[in-house]
C-alpha positions in Angstrom: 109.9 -162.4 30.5 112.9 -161.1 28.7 115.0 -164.0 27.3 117.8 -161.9 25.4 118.5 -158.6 27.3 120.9 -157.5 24.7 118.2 -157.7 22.1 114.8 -157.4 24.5 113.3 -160.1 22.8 110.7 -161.8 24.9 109.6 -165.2 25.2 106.7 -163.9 24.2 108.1 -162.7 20.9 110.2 -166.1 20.2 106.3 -168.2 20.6 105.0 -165.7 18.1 107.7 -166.0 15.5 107.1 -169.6 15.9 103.3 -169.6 15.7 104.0 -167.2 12.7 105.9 -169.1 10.6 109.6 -169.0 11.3 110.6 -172.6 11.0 114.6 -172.8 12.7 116.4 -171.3 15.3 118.6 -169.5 12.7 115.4 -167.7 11.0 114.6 -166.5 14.9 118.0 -165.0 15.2 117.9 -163.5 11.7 114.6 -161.7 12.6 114.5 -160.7 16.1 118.1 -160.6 16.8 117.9 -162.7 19.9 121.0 -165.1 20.7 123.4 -163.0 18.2 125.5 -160.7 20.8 126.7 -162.4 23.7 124.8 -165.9 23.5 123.8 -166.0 27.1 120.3 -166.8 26.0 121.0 -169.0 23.3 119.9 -172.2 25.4 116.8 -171.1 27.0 115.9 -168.7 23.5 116.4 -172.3 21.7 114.3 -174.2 24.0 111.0 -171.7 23.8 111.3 -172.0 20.1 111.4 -175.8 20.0 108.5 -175.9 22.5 107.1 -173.6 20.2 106.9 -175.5 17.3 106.4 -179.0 18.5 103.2 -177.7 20.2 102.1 -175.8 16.2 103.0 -178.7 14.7 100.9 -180.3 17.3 97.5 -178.8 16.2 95.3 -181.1 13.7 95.5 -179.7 10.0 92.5 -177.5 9.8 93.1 -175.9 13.2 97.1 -175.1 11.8 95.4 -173.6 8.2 92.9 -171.6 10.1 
């Protein structure tokens, strides 16, 4: 599903930035763009990538280095 229409960034994308490393909200924006025109998506864009990374953070050790 599209989560920033100004941008087409999915929430697809925002869950594979986070399962690839980005670490903050602002590092999202910075890459993908989403949330930086009009902030419409800025809440929902937010909550994916939290979600995100609590459930990375989430895996044991050896699955997260794998």
């Amino acid at each position: 599903m599209y989560v920033c229409i100004c941008n087409a960034v999915t929430d697809r994308a925002i869950r594979e930035a986070a399962d690839n490393g980005v670490q903050t909200f602002a590092e999202l924006r910075r890459r993908t763009g989403c949330s930086d025109c009009c902030g419409n998506c800025e809440a929902l864009a937010s909550q994916i990538f939290h979600e995100a990374r609590a459930r990375t953070l989430d895996l044991p050790l050896i699955a997260a280095a794998a």
